[in-house]
DRENPA-764129 format. One record per atom (N, C-alpha, C): atom name; x, y, z; residue in one letter. Coordinates in pm, 1 decimal, padded with zeros to 6 digits. Last residue first. Example, Ala and Ser with C-alpha at 12.3 -4.5 7.8 and 13.67 -1.06 7.14 Angstrom:
DRENPA-764129
 at     east    north       up aa
  N  01285.0 -00225.0  00708.0  S
 CA  01367.0 -00106.0  00714.0  S
  C  01290.0  00003.0  00787.0  S
  N  01319.0 -00569.0  00780.0  A
 CA  01230.0 -00450.0  00780.0  A
  C  01320.0 -00330.0  00780.0  A
END
This chain:
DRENPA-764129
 at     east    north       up aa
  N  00919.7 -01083.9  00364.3  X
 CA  01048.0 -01226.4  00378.6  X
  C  01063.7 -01181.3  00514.2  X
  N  00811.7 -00868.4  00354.3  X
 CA  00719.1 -00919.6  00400.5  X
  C  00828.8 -01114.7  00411.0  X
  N  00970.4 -00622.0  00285.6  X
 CA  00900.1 -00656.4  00427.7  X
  C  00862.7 -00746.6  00463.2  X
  N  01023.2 -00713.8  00031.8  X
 CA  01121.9 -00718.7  00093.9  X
  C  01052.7 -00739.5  00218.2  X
  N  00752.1 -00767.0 -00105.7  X
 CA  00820.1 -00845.2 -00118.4  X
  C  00934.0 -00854.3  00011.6  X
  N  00682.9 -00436.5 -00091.5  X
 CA  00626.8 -00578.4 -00010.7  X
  C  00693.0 -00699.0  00007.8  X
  N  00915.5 -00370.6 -00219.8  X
 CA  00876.9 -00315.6 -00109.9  X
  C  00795.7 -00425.4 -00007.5  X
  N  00784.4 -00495.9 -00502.3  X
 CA  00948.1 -00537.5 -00432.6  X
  C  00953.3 -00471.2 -00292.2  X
  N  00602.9 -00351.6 -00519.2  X
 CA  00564.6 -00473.2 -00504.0  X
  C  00712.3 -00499.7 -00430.4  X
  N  00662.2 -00068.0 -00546.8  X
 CA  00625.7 -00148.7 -00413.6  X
  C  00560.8 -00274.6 -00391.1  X
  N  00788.6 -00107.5 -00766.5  X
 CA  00825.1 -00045.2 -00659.4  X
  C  00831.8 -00096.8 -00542.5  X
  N  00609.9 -00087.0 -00977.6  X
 CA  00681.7 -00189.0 -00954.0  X
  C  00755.3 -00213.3 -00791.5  X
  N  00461.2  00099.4 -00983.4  X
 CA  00425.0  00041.5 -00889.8  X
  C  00470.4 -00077.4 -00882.4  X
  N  00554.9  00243.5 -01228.6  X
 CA  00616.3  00302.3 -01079.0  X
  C  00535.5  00218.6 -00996.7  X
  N  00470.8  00128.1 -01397.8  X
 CA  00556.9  00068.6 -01366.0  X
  C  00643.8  00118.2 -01269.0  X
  N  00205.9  00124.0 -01552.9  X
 CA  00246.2  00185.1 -01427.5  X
  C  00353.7  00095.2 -01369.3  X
  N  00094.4  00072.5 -01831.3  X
 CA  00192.4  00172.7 -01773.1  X
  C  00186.2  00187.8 -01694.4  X
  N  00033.2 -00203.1 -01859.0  X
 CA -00098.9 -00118.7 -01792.4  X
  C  00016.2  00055.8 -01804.0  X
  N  00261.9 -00354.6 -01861.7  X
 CA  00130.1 -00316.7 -01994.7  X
  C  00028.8 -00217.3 -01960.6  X
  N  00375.8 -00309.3 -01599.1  X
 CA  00438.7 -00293.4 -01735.6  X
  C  00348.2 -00238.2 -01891.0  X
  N  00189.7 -00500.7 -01444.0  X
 CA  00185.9 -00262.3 -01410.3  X
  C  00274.5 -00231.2 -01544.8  X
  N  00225.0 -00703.1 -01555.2  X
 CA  00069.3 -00659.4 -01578.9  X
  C  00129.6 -00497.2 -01545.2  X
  N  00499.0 -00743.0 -01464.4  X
 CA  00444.1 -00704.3 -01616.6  X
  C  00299.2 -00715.2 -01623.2  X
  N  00485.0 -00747.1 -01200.1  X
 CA  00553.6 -00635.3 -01228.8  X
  C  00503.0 -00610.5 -01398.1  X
  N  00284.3 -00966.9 -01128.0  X
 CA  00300.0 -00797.2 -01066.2  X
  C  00312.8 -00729.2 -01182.1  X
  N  00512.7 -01172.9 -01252.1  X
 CA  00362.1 -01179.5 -01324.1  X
  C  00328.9 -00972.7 -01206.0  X
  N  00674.4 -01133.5 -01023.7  X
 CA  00742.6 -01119.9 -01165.7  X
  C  00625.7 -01100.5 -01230.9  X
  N  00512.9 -01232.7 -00829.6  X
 CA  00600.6 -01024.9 -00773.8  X
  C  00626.4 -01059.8 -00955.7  X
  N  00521.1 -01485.1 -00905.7  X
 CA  00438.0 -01426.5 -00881.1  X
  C  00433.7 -01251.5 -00886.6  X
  N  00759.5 -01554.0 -00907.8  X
 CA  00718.6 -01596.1 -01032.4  X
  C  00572.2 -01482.5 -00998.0  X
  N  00780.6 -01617.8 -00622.1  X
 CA  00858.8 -01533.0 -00658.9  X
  C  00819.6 -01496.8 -00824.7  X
  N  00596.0 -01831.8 -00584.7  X
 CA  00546.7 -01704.1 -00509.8  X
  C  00615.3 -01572.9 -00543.4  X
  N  00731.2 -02026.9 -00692.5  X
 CA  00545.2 -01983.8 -00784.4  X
  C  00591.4 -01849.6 -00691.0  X
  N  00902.4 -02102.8 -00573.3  X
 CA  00958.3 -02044.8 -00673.4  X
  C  00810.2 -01963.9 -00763.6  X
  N  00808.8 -02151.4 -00344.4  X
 CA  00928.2 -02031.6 -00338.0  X
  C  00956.3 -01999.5 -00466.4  X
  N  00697.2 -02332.9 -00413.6  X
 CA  00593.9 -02260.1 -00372.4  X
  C  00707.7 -02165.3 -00344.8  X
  N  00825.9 -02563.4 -00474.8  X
 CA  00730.9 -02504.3 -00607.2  X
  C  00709.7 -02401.1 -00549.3  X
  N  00984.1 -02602.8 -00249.1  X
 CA  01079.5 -02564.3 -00357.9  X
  C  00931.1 -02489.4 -00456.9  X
  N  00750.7 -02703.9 -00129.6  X
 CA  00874.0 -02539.3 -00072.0  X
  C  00864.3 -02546.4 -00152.7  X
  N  00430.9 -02808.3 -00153.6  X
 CA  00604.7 -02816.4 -00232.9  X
  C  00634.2 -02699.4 -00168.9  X
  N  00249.1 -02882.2 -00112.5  X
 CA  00294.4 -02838.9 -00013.7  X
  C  00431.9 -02869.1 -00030.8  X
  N  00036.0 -02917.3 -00274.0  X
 CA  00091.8 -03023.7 -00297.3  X
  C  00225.3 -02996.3 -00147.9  X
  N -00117.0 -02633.5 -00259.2  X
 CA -00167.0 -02787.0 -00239.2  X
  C -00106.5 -02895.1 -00252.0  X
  N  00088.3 -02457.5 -00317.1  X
 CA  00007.9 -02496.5 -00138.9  X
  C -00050.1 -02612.9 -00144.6  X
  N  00095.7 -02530.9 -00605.5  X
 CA  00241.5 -02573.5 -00498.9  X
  C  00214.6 -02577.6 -00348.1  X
  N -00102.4 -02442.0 -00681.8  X
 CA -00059.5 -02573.2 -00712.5  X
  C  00014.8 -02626.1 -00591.9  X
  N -00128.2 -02201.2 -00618.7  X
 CA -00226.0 -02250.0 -00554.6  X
  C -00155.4 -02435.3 -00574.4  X
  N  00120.2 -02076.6 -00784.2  X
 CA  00142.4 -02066.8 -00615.7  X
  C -00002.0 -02188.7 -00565.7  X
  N -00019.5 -02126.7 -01067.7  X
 CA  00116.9 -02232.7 -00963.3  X
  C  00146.5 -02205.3 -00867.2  X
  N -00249.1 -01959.8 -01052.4  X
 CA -00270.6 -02140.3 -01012.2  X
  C -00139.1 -02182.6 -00978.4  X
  N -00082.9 -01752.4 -01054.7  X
 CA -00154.9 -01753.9 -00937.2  X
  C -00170.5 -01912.8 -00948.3  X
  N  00038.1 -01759.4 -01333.7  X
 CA  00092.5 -01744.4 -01219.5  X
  C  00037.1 -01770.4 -01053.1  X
  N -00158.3 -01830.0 -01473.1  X
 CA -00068.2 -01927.8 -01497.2  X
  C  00006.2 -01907.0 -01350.8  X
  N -00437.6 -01671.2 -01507.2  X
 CA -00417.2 -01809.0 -01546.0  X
  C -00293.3 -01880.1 -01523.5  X
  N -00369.7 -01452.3 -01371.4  X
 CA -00479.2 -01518.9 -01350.0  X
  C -00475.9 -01692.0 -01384.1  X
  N -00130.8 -01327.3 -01507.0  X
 CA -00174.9 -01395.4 -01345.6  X
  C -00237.6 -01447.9 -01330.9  X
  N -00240.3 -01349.2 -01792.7  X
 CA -00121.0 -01409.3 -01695.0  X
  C -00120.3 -01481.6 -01583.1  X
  N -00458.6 -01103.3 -01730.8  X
 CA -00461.2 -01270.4 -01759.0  X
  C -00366.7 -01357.8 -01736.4  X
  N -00417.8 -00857.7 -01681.1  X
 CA -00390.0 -00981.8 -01579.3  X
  C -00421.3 -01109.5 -01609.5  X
  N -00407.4 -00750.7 -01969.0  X
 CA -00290.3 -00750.9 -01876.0  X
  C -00238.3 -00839.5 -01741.7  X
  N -00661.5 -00819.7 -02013.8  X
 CA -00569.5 -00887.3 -02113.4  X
  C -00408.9 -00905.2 -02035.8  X
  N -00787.3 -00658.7 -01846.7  X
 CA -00830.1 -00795.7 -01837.7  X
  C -00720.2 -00915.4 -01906.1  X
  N -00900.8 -00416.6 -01850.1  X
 CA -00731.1 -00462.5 -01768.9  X
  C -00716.6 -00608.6 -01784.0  X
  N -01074.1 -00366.1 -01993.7  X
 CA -01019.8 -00338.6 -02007.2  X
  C -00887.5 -00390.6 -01952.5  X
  N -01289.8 -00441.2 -01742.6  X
 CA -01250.3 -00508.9 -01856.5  X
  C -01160.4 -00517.5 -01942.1  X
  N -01351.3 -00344.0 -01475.0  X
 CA -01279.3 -00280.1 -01573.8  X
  C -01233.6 -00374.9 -01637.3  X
  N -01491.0 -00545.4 -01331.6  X
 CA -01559.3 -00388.7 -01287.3  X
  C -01496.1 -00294.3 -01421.3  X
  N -01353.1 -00772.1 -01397.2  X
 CA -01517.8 -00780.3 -01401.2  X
  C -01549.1 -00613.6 -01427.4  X
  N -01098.5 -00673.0 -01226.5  X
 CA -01109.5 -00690.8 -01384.8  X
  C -01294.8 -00678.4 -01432.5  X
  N -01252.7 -00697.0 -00940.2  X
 CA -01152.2 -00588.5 -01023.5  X
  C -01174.8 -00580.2 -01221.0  X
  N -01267.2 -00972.7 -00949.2  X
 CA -01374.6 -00868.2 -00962.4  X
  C -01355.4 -00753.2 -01005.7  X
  N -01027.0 -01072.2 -01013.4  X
 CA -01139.2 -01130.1 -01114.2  X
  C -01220.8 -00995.5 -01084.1  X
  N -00903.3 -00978.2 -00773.9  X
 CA -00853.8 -00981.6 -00924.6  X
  C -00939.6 -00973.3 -01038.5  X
  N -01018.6 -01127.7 -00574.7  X
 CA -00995.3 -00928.8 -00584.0  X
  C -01002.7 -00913.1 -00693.6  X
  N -00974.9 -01364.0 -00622.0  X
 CA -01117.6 -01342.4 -00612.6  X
  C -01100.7 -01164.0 -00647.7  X
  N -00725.6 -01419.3 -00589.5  X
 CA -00775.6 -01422.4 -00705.0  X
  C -00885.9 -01365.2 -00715.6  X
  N -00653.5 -01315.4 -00365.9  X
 CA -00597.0 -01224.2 -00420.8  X
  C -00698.6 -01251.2 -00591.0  X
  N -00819.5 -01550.6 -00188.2  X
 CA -00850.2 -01391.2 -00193.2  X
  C -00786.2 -01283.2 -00286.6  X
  N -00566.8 -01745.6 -00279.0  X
 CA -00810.1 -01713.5 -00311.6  X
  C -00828.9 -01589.6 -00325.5  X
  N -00387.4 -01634.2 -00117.5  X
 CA -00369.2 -01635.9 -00257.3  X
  C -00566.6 -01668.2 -00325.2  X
  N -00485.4 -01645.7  00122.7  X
 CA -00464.9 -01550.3  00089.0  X
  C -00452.3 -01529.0 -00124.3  X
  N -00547.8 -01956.8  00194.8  X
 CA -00634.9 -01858.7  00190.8  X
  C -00620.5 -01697.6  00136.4  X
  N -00291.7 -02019.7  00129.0  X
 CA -00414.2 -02047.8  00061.8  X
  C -00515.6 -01994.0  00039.8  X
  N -00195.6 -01929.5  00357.3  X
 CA -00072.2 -01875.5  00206.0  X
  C -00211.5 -01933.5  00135.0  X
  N -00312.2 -02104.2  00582.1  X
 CA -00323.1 -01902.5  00547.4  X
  C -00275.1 -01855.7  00418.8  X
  N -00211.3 -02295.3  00539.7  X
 CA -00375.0 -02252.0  00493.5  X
  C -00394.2 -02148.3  00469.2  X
  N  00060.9 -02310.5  00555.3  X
 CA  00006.7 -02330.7  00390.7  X
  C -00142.1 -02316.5  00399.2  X
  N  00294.7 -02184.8  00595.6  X
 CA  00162.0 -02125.4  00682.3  X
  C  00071.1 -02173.6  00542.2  X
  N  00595.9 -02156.8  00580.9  X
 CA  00503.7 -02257.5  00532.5  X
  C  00369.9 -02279.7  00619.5  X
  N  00703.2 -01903.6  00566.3  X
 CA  00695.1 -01954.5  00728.1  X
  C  00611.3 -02085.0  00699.4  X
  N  00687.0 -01800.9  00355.5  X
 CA  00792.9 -01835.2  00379.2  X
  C  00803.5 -01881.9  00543.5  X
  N  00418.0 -01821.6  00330.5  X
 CA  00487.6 -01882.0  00228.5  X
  C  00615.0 -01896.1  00279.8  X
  N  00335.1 -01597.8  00474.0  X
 CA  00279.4 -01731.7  00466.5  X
  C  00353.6 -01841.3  00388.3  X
  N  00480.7 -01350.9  00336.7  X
 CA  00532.6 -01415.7  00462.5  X
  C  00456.0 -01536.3  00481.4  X
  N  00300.4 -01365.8  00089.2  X
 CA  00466.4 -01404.1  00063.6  X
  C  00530.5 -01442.0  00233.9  X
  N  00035.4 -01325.1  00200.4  X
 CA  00111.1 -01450.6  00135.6  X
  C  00295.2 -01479.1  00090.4  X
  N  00064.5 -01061.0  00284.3  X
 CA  00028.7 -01160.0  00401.8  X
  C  00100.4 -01321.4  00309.9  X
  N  00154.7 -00937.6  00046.6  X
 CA  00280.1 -00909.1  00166.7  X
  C  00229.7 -01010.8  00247.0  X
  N -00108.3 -00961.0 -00075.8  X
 CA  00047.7 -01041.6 -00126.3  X
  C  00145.2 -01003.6 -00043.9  X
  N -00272.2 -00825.4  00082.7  X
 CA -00268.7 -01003.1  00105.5  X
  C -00152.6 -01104.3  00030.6  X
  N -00153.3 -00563.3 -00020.1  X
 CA -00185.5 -00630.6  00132.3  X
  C -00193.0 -00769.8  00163.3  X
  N -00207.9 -00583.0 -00297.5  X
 CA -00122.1 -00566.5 -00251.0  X
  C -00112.7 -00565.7 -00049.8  X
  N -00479.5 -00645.2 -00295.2  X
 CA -00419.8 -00730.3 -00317.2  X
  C -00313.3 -00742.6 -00261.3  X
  N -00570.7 -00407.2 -00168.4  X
 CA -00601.9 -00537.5 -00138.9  X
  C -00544.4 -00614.9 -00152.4  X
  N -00487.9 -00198.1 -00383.0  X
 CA -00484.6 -00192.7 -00233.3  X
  C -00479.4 -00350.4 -00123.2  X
  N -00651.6 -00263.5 -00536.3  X
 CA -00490.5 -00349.3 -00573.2  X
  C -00460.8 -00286.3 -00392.2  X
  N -00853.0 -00238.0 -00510.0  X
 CA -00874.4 -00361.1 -00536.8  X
  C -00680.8 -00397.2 -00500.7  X
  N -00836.6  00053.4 -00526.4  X
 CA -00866.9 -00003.3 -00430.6  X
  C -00897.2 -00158.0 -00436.4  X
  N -00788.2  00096.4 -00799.6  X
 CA -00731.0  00152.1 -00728.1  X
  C -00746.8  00079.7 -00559.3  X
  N -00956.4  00037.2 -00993.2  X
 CA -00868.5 -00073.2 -00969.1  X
  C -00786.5 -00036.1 -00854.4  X
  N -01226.0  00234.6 -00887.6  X
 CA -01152.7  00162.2 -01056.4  X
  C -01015.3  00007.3 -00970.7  X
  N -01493.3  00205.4 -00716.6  X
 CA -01412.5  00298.8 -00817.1  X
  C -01316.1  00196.1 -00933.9  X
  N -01665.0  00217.6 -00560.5  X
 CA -01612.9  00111.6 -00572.8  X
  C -01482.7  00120.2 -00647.9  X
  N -01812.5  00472.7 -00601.9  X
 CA -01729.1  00449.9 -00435.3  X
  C -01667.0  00291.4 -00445.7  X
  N -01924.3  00422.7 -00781.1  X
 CA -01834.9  00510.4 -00768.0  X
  C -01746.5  00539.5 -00653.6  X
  N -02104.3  00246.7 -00775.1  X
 CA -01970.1  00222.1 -00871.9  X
  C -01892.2  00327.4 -00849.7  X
  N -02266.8  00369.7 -00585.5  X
 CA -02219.6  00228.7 -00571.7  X
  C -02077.0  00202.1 -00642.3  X
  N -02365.3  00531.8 -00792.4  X
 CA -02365.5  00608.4 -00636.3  X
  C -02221.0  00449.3 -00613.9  X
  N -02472.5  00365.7 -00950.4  X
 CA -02396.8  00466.9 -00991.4  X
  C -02311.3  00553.9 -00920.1  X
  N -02703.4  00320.1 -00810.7  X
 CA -02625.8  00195.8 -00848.7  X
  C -02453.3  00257.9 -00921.5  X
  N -02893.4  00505.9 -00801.7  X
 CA -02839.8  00452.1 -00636.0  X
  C -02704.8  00388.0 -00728.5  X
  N -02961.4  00570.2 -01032.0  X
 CA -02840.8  00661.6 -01004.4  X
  C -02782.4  00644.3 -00848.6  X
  N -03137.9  00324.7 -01105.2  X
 CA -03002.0  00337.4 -01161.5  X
  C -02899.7  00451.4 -01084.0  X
  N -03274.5  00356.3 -00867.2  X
 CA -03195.0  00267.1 -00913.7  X
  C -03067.0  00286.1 -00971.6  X
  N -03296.1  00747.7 -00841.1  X
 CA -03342.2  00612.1 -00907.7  X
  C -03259.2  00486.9 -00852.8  X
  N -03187.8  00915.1 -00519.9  X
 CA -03241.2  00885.1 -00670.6  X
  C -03334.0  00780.5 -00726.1  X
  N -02938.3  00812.8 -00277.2  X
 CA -02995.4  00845.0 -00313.3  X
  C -03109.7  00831.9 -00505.8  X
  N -02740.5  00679.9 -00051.2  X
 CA -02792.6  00655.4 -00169.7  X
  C -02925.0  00736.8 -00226.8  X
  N -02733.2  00674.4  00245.2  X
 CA -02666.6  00816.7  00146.7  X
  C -02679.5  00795.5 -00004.9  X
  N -03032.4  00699.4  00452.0  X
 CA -02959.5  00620.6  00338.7  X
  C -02874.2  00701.4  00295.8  X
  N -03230.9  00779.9  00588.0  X
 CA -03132.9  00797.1  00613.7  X
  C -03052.9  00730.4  00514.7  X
  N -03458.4  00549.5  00442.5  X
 CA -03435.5  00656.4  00555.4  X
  C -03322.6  00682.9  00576.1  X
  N -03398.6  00365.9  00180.3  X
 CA -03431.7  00372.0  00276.4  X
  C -03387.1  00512.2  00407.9  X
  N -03490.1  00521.8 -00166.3  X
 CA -03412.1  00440.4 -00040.1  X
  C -03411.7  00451.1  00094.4  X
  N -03760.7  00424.9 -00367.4  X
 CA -03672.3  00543.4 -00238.7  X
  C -03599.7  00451.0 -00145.8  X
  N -03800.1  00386.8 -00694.5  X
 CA -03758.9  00326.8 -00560.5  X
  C -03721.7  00415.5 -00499.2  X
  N -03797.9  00468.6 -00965.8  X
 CA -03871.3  00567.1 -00871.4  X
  C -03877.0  00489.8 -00702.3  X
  N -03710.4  00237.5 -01109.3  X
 CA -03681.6  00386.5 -01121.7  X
  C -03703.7  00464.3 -01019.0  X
  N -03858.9 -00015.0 -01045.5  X
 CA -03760.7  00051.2 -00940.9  X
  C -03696.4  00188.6 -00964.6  X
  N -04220.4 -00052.8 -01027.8  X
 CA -04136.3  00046.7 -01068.2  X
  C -03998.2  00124.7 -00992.6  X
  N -04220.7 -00272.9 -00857.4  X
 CA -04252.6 -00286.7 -00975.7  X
  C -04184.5 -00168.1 -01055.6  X
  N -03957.0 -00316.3 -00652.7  X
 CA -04053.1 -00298.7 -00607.2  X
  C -04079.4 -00285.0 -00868.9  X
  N -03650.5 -00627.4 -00622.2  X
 CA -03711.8 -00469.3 -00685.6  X
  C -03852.9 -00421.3 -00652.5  X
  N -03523.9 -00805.0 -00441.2  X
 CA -03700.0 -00775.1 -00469.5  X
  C -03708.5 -00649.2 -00529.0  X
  N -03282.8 -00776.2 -00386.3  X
 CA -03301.4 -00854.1 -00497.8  X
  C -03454.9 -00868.0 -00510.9  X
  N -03251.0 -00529.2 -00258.2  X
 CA -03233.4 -00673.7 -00189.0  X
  C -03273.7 -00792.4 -00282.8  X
  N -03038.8 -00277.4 -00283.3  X
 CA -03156.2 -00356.9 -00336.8  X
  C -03166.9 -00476.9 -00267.2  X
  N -02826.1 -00106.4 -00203.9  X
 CA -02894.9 -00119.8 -00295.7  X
  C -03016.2 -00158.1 -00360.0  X
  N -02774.3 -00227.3  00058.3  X
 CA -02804.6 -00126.5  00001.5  X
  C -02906.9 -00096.9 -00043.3  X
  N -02518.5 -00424.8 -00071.5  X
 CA -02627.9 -00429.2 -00043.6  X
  C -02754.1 -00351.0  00014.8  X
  N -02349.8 -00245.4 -00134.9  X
 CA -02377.0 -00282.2 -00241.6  X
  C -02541.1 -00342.1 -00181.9  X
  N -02291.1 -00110.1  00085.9  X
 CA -02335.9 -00057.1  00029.4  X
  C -02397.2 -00121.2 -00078.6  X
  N -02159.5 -00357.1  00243.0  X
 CA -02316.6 -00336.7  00295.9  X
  C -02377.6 -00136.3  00202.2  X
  N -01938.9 -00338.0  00103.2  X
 CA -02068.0 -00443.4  00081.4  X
  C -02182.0 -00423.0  00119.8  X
  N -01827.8 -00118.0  00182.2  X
 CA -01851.2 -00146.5  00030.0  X
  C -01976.0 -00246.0 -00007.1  X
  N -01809.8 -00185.8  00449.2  X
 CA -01850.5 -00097.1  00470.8  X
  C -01907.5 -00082.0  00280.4  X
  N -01620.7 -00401.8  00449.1  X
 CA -01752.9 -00443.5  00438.0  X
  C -01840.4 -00339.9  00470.3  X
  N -01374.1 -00285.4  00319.8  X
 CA -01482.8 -00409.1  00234.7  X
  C -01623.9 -00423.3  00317.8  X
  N -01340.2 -00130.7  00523.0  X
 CA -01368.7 -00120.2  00403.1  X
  C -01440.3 -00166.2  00304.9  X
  N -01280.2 -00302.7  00692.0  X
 CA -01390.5 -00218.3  00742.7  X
  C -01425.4 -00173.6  00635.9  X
  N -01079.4 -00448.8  00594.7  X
 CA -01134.2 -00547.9  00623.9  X
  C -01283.5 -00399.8  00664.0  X
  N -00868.5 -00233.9  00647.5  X
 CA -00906.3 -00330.6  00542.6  X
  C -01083.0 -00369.4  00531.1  X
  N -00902.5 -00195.1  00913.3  X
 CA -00922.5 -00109.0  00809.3  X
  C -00979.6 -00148.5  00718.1  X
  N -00754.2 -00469.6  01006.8  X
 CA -00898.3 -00475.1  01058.4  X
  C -00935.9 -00315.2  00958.5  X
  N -00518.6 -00453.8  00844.6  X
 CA -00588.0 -00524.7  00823.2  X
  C -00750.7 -00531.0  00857.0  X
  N -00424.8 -00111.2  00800.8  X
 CA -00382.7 -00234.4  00837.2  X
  C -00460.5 -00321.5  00842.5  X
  N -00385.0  00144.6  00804.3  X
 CA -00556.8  00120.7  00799.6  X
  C -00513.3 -00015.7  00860.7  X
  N -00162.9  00257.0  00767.6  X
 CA -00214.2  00308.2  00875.9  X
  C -00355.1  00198.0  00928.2  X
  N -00160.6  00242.1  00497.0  X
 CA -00078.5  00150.5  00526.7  X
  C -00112.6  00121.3  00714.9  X
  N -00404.6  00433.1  00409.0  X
 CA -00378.9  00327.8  00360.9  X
  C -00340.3  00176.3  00454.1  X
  N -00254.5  00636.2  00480.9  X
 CA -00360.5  00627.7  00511.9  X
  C -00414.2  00481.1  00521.1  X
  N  00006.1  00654.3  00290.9  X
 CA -00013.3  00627.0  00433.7  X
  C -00103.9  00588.4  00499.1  X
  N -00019.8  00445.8  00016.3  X
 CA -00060.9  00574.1  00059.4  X
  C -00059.9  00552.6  00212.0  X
  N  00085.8  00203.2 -00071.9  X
 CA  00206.4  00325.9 -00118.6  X
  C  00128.3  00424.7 -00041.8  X
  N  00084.0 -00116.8  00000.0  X
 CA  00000.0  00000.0  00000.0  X
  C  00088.5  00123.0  00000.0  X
END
């Protein structure tokens, strides 16, 4: 996490975030639309305001772009690279899920980035998941390092390769 605020927030932050996001998403709707949801009112005190559509708009915008997804990631890849090197293979499991799950939704939300993390998605992340499940060191020091490498060329194609940075930042803290 490169922003203080951010780095300050530390896991239970984290973690207030997401579900301060969720219980916006949910919110939203409860999956019973009323017949005409254009003209739905949200509930009392709500900070959603409008139609549907401009509650839902309200939603994407406080969900925003990739910016806060990699926040995430980049947090649970400093928790998995020390899981990994302390062979913490549920937690290095559980973390690497979670990085995929960020990933996918992230991408889902911006499509666009989709070509850049495919990589990860498909080759780099399943061989760290390969190697927790077979509870190879040797695979899982070398998937997890293969991993910061898959990082660095998705921020390469994306141009941001000043966030190479602090992947190796994490990387270092987190051995």
């Amino acid at each position: 996490m490169t922003c203080p605020r951010l780095r300050r927030l530390g896991a239970r932050g984290l973690a207030t975030c997401v579900l301060a996001t969720s219980s916006a998403v949910i919110a939203c709707g409860s999956g019973r639309e009323p017949a005409d949801s254009s003209r739905a009112a949200p509930s009392a005190g709500s900070w959603l305001s409008g139609s549907t559509e401009d509650r839902l708009a309200q939603v994407e915008r406080h969900l925003r772009g990739l910016d806060v997804a990699m926040a995430e990631i980049g947090y649970r890849y400093g928790e998995l690279v020390t899981a990994a090197a302390r062979r913490r293979w549920t937690y290095a499991q559980y973390q690497a899920q979670k990085i995929e799950l960020a990933l996918r939704l992230a991408v889902e939300r911006r499509p666009a980035r989709g070509a850049s993390a495919r990589p990860f998605l498909d080759s780099a992340l399943p061989a760290v998941l390969d190697a927790i499940q077979r509870a190879d060191t040797v695979a899982l020091d070398f998937a997890v390092g293969r991993l910061g490498t898959a990082c660095a060329a998705c921020h390469a194609a994306e141009n941001a390769v000043h966030f190479n940075e602090v992947v190796e930042r994490i990387w270092q803290r987190s051995r």
